[in-house]
C-alpha positions as CSV (number, residue, x, y, z in Angstrom):
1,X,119.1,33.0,29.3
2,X,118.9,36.7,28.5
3,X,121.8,38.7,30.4
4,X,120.6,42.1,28.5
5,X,118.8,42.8,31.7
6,X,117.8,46.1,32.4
7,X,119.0,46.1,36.4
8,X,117.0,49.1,37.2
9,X,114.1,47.3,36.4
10,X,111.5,47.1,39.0
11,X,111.9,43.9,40.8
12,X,109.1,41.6,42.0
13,X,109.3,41.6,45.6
14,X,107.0,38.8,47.4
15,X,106.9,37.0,50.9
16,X,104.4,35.6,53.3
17,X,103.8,37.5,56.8
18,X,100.8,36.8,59.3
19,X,99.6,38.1,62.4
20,X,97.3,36.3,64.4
21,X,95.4,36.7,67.9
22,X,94.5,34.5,70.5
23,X,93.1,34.2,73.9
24,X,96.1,36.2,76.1
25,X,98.2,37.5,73.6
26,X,99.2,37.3,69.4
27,X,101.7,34.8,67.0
28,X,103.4,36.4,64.3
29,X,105.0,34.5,61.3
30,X,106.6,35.0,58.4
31,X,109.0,32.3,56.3
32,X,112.7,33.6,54.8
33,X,113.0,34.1,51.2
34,X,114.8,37.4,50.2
35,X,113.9,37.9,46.5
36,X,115.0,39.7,44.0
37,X,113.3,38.9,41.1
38,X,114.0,35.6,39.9
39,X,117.1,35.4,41.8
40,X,116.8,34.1,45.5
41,X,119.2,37.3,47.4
42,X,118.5,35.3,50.7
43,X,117.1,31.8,52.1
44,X,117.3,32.7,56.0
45,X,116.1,35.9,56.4
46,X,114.1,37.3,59.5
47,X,111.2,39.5,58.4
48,X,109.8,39.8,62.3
49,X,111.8,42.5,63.7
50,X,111.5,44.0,67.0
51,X,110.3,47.1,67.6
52,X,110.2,47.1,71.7
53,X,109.9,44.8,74.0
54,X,106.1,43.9,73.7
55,X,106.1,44.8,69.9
56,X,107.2,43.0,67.1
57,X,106.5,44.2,63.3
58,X,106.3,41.5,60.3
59,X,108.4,43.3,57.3
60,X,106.7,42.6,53.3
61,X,107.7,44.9,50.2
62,X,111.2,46.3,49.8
63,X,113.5,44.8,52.3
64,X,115.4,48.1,52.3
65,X,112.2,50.3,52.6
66,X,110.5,47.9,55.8
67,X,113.9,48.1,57.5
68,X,114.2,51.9,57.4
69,X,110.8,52.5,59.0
70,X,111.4,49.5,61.3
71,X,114.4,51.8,62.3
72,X,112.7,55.0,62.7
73,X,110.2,53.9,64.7
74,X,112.1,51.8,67.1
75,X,114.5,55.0,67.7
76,X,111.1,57.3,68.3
77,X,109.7,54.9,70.5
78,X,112.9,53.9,72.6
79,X,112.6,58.0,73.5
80,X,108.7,57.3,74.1
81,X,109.3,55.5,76.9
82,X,112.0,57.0,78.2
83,X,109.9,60.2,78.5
84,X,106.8,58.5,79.8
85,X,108.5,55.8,81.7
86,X,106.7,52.7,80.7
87,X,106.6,50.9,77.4
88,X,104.9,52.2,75.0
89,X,101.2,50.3,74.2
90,X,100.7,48.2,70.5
91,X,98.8,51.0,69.3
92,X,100.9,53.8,69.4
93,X,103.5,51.5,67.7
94,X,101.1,51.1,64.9
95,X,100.4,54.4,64.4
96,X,104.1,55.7,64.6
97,X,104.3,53.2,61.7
98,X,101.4,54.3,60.0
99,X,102.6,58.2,59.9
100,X,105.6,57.1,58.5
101,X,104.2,54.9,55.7
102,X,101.3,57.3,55.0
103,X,103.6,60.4,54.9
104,X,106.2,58.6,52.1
105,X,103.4,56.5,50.5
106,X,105.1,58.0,47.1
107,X,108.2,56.7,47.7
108,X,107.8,53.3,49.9
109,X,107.0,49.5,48.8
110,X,106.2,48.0,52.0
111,X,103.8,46.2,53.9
112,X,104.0,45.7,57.6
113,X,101.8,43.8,60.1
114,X,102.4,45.0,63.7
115,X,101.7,42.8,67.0
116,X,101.8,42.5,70.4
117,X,100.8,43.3,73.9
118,X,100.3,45.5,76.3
119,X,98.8,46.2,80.0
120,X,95.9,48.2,78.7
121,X,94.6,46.5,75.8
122,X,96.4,43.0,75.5
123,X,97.2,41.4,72.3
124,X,96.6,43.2,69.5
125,X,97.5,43.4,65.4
126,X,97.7,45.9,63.1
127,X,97.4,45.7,59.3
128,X,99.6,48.6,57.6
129,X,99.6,47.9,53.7
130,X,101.0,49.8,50.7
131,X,99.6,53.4,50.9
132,X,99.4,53.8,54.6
133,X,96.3,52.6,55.9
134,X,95.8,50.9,59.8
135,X,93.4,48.3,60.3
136,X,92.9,46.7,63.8
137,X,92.5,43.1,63.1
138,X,91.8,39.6,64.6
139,X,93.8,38.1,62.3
140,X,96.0,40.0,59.3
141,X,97.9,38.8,56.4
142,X,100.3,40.2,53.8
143,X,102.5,39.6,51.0
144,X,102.4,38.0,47.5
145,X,101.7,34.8,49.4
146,X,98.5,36.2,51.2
147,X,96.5,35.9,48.1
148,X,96.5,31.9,48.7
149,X,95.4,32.4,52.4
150,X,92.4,34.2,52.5
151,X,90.0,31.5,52.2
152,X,91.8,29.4,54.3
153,X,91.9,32.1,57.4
154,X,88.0,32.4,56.8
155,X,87.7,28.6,57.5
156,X,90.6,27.9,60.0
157,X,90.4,30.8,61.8
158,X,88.2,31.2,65.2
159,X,87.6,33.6,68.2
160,X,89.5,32.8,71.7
161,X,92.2,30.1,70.6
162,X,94.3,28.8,72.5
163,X,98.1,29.6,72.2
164,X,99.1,26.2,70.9
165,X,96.3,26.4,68.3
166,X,97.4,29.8,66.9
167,X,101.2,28.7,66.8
168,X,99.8,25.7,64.4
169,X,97.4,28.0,62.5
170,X,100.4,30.8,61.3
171,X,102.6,27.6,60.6
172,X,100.7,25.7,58.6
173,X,99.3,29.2,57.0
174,X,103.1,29.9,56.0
175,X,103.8,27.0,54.9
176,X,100.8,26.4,52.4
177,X,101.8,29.6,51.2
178,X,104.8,29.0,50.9
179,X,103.8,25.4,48.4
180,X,102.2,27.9,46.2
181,X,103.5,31.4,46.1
182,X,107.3,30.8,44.2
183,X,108.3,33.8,46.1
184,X,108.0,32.9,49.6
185,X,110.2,29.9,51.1
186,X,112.8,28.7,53.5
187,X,112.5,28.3,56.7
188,X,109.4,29.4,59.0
189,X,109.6,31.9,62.2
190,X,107.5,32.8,64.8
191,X,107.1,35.2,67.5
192,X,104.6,34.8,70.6
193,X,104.3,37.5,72.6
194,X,101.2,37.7,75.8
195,X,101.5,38.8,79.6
196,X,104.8,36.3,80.2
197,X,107.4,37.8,77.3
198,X,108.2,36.9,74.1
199,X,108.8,33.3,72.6
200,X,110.8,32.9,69.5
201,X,110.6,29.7,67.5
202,X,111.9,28.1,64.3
203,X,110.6,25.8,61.8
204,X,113.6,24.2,59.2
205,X,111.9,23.7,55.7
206,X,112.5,19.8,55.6
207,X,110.1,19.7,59.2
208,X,106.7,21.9,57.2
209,X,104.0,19.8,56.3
210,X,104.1,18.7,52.4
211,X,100.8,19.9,50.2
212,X,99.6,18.6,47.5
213,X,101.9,17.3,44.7
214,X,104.8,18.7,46.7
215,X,108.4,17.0,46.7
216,X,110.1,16.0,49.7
217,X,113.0,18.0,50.7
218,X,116.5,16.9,49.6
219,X,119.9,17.4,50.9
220,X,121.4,18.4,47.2
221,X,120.7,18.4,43.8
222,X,122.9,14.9,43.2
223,X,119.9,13.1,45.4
224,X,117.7,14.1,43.3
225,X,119.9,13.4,40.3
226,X,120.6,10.1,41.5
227,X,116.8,8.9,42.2
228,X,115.4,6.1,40.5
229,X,112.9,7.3,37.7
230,X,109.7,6.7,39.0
231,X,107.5,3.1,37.4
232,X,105.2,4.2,34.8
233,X,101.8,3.7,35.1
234,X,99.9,1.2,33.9
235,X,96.9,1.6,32.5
């Protein structure tokens, strides 16, 4: 093991978030690894953050750069609705977060998928990658664990699901992400959010489906340790 590391290195930064719509309102979902580098910084970590009431962002990149614009823009639009008197609708959410990305696109490393709904236009998402760009979306998804997803959303994916159909599509989404991409793991999360509120729910690691040539989840090393050694094959 080298421990010459250069800490100011630029760190590899990867997760899995994913926004997805549905007949009467949008499921977000994102798992919980915190890296830095090599070196898991956190295994429960909640990367859908709350914006306002109706509006939920999903946090990819720099943890330290998402949460700073998560914070702006929940203080600008706490004093948007305070001046208009209402909540303020998906899409100026999304743009509020798109000004500030675009206008420090030099110095931010963060992705962010914005959801939810409103009166006027009902569920909605918002892709806001690296650079500053906002693209309306029936479905988005970011992070180094989106690259494993795309041809999955293009088959699995399908207009006017129903809300228990979506839930399953962004957990099963995460969690084959999360069998592939070494950066993204832990736990799974999920916000739903239509006309009736907001639903939280949470997935524990050892309850995701197991993919292909995965192990089944242990309770410590020793188990695995202490395993029999598997019968070789006979040919």
């Amino acid at each position: 093991m080298d421990l010459n590391m250069d800490l100011n290195a630029p760190h590899s930064m990867g997760t899995t978030i994913i926004g997805v719509t549905y007949k009467g309102g949008v499921v977000l979902g994102a798992d919980s690894r915190t890296s830095t580098g090599v070196y898991v910084a956190n295994r429960a970590s909640d990367k859908i953050t709350k914006l306002t009431d109706n509006v939920y962002v999903c946090r990819s990149g720099s943890a330290a750069d998402s949460q700073i614009v998560s914070d702006y823009v929940r203080h600008f639009l706490h004093q948007h609705t305070i001046q208009l008197g209402q909540p303020a609708t998906v899409k100026v959410a999304a743009n509020l977060v798109r000004l500030l990305a675009y206008n420090n696109k030099d110095m931010l490393q963060t992705g962010l998928i914005v959801g939810g709904w409103d009166k006027y236009d009902g569920g909605r998402i918002y892709g806001i990658p690296l650079g500053g760009t906002i693209l309306e979306q029936p479905f988005a998804i970011g992070g180094s664990g989106s690259s494993y997803l795309y041809g999955f959303f293009d088959q699995a994916w399908k207009e006017e699901m129903s809300r228990e159909e979506a839930e399953q599509l962004v957990v099963k989404a995460v969690s084959l992400a999360i069998a592939r991409d070494g950066a993204s793991g832990g736990v799974v999360r999920t916000v739903t959010i239509n006309s009736e509120g907001v639903t939280r729910k949470f997935y524990p690691g050892d309850q995701l489906p197991l993919w292909h040539e995965e192990l089944e989840p242990k309770n410590s090393l020793l188990d695995v340790l202490n395993a029999s050694s598997p019968e070789p094959m006979n040919i």
